[in-house]
TITIBA-89286 format. One line per 5 residues: their letters; for each residue x, y, z of N, C-alpha, C. Coordinates in steps of 0.2 Angstrom, whole numbers, always signed. Atoms other than C-alpha are relative to their C-alpha. Example, Ala and Ser with C-alpha at 12.3 -4.5 7.8 and 13.67 -1.06 7.14 Angstrom:
BEGIN
as) +4 -6 +0 +62 -22 +39 +4 +6 +0  -4 -6 -1 +68 -5 +36 -4 +5 +3
// end
This chain:
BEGIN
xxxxx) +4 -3 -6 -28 -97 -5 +3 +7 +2  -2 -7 -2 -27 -78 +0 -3 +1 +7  +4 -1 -5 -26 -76 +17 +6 +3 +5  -2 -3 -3 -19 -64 +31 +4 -4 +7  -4 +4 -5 -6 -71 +46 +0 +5 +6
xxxxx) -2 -6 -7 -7 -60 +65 +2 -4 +6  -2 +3 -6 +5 -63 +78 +1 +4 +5  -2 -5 -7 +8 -57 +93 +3 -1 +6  -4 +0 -4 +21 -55 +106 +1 +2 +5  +0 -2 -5 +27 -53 +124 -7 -3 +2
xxxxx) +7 +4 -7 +12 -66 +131 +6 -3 +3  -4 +4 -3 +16 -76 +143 +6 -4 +1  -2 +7 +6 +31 -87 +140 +4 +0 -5  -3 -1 +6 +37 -78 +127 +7 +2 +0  -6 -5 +1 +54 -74 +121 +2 +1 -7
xxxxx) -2 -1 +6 +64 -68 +108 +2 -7 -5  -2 +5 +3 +70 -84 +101 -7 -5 +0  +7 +4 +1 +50 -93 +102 -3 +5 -6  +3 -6 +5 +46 -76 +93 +2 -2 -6  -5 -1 +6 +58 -79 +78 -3 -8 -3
xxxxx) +5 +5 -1 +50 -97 +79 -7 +0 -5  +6 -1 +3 +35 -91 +76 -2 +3 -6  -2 -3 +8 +39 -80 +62 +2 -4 -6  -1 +7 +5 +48 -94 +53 -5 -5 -2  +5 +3 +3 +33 -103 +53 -8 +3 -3
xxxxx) +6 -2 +1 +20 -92 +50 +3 +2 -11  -1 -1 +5 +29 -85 +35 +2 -7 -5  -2 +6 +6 +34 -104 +26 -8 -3 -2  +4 +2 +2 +17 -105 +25 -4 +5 -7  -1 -5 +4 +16 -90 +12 -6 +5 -1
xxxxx) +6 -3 -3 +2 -79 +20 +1 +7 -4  +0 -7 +4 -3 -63 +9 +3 +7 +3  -4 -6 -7 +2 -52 +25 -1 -1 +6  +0 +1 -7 +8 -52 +41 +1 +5 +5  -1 -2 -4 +1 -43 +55 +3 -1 +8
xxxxx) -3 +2 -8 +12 -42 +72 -3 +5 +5  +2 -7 -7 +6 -32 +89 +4 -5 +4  -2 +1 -6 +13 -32 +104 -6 -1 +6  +4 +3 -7 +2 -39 +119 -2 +5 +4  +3 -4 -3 -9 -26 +126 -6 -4 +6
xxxxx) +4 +7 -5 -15 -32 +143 -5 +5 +4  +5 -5 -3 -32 -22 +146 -6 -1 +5  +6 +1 -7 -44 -19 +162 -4 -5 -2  +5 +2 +2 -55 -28 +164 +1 -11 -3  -1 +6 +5 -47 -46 +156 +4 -5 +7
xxxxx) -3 +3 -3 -41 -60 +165 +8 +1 +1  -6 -1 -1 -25 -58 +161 +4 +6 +2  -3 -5 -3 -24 -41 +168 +0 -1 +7  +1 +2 -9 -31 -47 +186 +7 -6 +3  -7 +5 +3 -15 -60 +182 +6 +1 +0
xxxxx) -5 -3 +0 -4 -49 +179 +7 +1 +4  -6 +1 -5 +7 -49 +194 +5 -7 +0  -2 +6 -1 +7 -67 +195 +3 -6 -5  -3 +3 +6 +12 -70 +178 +6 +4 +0  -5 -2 +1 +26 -58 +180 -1 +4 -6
xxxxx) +2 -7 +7 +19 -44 +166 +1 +8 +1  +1 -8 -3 +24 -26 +168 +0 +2 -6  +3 -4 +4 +13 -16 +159 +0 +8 -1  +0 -6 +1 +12 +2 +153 -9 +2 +2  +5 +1 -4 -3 +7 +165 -6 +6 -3
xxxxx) +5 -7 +4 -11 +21 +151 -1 -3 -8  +3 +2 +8 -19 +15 +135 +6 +1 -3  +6 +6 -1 -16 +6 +125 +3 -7 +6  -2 +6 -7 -9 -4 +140 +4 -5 -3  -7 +4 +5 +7 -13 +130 +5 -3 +5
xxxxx) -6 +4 -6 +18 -26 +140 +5 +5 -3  -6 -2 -1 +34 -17 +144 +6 -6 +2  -5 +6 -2 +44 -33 +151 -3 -7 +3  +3 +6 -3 +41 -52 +156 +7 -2 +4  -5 +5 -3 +49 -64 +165 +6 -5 -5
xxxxx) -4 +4 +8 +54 -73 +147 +3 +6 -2  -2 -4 +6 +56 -56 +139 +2 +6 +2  +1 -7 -3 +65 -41 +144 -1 +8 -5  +0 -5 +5 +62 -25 +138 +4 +4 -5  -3 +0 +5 +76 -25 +126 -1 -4 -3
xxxxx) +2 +3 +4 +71 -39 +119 -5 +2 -4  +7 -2 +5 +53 -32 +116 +3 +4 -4  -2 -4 +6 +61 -20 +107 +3 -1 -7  -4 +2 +6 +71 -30 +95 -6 -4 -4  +2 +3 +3 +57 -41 +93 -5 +7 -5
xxxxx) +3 -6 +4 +46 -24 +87 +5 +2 -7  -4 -4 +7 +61 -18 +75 -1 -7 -6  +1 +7 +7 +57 -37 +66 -6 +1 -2  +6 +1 +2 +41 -35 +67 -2 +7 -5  +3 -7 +4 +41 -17 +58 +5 -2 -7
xxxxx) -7 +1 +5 +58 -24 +47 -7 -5 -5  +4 +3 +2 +43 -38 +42 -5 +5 -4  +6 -3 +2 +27 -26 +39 +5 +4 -7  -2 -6 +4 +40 -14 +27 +2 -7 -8  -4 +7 +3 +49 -29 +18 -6 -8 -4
xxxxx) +3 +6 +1 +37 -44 +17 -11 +4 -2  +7 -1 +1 +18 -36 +18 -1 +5 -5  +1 -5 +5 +20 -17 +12 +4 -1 -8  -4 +1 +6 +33 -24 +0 -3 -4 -4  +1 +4 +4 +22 -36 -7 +5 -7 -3
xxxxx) -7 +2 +2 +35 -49 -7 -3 -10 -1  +4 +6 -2 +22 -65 -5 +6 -5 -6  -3 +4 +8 +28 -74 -25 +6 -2 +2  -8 +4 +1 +47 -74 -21 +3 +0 +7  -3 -2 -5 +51 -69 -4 +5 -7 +2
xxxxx) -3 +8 -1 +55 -90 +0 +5 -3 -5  -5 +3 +5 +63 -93 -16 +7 +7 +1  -5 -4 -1 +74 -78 -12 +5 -2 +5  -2 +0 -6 +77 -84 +6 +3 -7 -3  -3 +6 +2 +81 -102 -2 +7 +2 -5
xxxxx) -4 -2 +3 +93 -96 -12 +8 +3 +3  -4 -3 -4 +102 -86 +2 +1 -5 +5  -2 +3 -4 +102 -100 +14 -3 +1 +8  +0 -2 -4 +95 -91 +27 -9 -1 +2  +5 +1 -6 +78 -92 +40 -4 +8 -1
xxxxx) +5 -9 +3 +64 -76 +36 +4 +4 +6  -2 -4 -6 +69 -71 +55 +5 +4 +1  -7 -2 +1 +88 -70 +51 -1 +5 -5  -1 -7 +4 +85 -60 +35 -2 +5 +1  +4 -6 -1 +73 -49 +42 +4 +4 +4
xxxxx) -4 -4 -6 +83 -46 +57 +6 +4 -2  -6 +0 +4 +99 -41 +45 -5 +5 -4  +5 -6 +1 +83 -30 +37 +0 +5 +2  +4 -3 -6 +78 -23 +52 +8 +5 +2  -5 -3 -1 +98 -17 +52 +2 +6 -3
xxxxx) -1 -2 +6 +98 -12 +35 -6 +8 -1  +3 -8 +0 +85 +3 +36 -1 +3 +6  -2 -3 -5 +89 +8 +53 +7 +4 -1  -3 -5 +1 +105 +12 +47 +1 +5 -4  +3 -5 +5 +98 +20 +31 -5 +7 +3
xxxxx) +4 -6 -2 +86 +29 +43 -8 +2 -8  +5 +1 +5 +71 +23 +29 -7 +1 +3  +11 +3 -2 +52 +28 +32 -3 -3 -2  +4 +6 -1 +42 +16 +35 -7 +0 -3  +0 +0 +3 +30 +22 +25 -1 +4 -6
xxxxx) -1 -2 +7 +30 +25 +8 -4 -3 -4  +6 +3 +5 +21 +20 -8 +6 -6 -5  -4 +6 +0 +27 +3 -15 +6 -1 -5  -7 +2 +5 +38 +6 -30 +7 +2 +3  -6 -2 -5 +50 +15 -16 +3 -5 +3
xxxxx) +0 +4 -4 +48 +1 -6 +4 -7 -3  -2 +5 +2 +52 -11 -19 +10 +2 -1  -8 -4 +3 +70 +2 -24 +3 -5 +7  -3 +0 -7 +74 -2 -4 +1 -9 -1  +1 +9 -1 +71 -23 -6 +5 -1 -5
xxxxx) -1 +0 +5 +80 -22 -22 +10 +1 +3  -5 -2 -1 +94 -13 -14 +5 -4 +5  -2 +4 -6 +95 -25 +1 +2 -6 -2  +0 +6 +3 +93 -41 -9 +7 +0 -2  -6 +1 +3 +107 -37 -20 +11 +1 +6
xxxxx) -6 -2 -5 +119 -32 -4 -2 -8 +3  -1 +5 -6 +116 -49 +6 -1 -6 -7  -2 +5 +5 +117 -59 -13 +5 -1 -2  -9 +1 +3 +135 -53 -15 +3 -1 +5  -5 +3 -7 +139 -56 +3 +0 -7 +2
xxxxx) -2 +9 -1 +135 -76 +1 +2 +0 -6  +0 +1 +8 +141 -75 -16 -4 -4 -4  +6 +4 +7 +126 -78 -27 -1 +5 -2  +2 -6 +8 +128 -61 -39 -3 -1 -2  +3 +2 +7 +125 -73 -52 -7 -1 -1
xxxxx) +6 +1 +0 +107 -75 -46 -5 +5 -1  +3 -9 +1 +103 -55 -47 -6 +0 -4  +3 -6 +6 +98 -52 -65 -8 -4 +2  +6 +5 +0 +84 -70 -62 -3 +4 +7  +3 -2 -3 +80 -62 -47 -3 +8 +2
xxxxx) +5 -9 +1 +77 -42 -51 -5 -3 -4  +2 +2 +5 +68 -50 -66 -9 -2 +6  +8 +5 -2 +56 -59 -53 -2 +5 +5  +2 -5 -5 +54 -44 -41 -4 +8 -3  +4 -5 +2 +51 -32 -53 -7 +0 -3
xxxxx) +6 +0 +5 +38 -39 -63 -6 -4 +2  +7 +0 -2 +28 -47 -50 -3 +8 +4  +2 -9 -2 +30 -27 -41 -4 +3 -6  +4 -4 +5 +23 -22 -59 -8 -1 -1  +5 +4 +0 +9 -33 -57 -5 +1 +4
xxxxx) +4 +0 -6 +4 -32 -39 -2 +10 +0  +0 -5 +1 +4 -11 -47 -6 +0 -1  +4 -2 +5 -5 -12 -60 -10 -2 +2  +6 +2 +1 -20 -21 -51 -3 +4 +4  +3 -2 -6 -21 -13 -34 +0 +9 +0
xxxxx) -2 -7 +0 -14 +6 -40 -4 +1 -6  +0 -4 +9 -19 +6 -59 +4 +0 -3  -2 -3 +3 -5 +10 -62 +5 -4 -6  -3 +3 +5 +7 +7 -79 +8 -1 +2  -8 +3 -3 +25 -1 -78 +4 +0 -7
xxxxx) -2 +3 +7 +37 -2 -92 +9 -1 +2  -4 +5 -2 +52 -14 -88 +7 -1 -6  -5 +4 +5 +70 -20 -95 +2 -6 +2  -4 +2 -3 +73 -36 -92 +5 -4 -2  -5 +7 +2 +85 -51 -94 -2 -5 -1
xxxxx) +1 +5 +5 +76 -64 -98 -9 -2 -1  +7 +1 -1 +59 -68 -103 -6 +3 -1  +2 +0 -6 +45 -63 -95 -6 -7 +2  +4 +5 -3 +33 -79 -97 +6 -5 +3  -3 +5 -3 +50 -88 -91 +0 +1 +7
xxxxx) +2 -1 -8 +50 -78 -76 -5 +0 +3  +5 +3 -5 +34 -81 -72 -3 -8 +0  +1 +9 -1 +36 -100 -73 +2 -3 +5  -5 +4 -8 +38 -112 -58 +6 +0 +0  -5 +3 +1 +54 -115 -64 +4 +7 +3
xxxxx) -5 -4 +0 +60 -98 -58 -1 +2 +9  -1 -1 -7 +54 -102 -40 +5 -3 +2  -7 +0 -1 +71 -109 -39 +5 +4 -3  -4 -7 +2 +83 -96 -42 +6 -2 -4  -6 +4 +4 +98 -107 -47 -2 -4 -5
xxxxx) +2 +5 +5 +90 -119 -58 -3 +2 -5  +3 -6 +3 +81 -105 -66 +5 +2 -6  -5 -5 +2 +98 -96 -70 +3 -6 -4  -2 +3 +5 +106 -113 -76 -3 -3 -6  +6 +2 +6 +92 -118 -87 -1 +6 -5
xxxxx) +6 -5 +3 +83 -103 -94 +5 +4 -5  -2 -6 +6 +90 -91 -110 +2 +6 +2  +0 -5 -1 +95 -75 -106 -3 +3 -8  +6 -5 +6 +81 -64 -118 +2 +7 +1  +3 -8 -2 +83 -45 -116 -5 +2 -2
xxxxx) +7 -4 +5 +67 -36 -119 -2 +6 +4  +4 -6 -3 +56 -23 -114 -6 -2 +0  +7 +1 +0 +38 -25 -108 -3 +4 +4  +4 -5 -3 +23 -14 -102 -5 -5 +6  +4 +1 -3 +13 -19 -88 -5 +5 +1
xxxxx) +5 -6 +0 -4 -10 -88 -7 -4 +3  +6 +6 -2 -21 -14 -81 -4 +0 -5  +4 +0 +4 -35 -19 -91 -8 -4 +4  +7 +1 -3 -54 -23 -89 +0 -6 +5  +0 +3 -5 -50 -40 -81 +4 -2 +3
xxxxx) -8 +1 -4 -33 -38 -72 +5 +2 -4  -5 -1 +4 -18 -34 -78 +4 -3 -5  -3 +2 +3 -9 -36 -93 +3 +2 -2  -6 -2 +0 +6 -37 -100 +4 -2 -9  -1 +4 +8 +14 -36 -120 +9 +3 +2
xx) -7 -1 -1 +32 -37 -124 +1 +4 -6  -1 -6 +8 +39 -22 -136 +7 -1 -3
// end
C-alpha cells in the first residue's frame, strides 16, 4: 500500500520528546512520504479564541506559526523543525522508503536519533535542501557510511550501497526517465530479495558477484539487464 504520513507539531501538549515519539511511529510504518508542519493557529478557529488559555504564543502575521508553548519552547520548535527538514531531505526527497528501516536495524538506532545526528550532518556541511535526487542520494550515501563505521558495521557497506543505489536507480528510471548504469558487489536479483532486508544476514549469506547493470525505463516500468 502507497500512502503519505503528515504530522504536525507545537499543538497543545506537545514537546520535543512526544514529537520524536511520534516520528518513530509514523515512520515504522513505512509511509511513502512524510510530510511535517508546524501548527499554524488561524483567525477565526477555535483554537485561536483559546489561545491564551492554552498557553500558545503565536506569530500574529500569516501564516500565523506557533512560536512557543507551555510543553514547547521555542528552542525546541526549532530543533523539532531541523528534524523535520533532516526527515523531508533524507527519508521523502531521498526516497529512502525500501531500506531506510533495514539501515536503521542494522545501526541500532530509532528514525528520530538518526535523523536528529542527520539534521547535524548537513548543517555542518551547509547542504541545500533542495536538489535533484541522484545528489541527494551522494549525501545519504555519504552519511550512512560515516554513522556504519562509527558503530562498526563497515562490513555492511558494500550490501548496503548495493541496496541504496539500485532501488535510487529504479525510483529514477520511473519517476525521471532517466538511465542508470551501476557497479556493484553482489547480485542484483540478490539485492533485491527479502533476504537483504536484513543487512547482516544478507552479508553472511549472499555471494559476493561483481557486475555491472543498466537501469533504464521501459514501456511498462523500469527495467534492468546485467552487462
Amino acid at each position: 500500500l502507497v500512502f503519505g504520513f503528515d504530522l504536525m507539531y507545537g499543538l497543545p501538549g506537545d514537546s520535543l520528546t512526544s514529537f520524536k515519539a511520534s516520528l518513530d511511529f509514523a515512520l515504522a510504518l513505512y509511509p511513502n512520504n512524510v510530510e511535517i508542519f508546524r501548527l499554524s493557529v488561524l483567525p477565526g478557529t477555535d483554537l485561536f479564541d483559546k489561545a491564551a488559555d492554552l498557553a500558545l504564543v503565536c506569530n500574529p502575521r500569516p501564516p500565523y506559526q506557533v512560536i512557543k508553548t507551555d510543553s514547547c519552547s521555542e528552542q525546541e520548535l526549532s530543533r523539532i523543525q531541523n528534524l523535520a527538514e533532516a526527515c523531508d531531505l533524507f527519508y521523502t526527497q531521498g526516497r529512502a522508503v525500501s531500506w531506510f528501516l533495514s539501515a536503521l536495524q542494522a545501526l541500532r538506532l530509532k528514525p528520530s536519533q538518526f535523523l536528529q545526528d542527520f539534521a547535524l550532518f548537513i548543517s555542518a556541511k551547509n547542504i541545500k535542501k533542495n536538489t535533484r535526487h541522484f545528489d541527494i542520494e551522494e549525501i545519504q550515501l555519504e552519511f550512512l557510511k560515516e554513522k556504519f563505521q562509527e558503530k562498526k558495521k563497515a562490513f555492511l557497506l558494500p550490501a548496503l550501497i548495493d541496496v541504496v543505489k539500485l532501488n535510487g536507480a529504479f525510483t529514477r528510471a520511473l519517476a525521471e526517465g532517466e538511465e542508470t548504469r551501476l557497479q556493484l558487489s553482489y547480485h542484483p536479483e540478490d539485492v533485491l530479495s527479502s533476504d537483504a532486508l536484513d543487512l547482516e544476514f544478507f552479508t553472511e549469506n549472499a555471494c559476493m558477484e561483481h557486475c555491472y547493470v543498466r537501469i533504464f525505463p521501459g514501456p511498462e516500468g523500469p527495467k534492468l539487464s546485467v552487462e
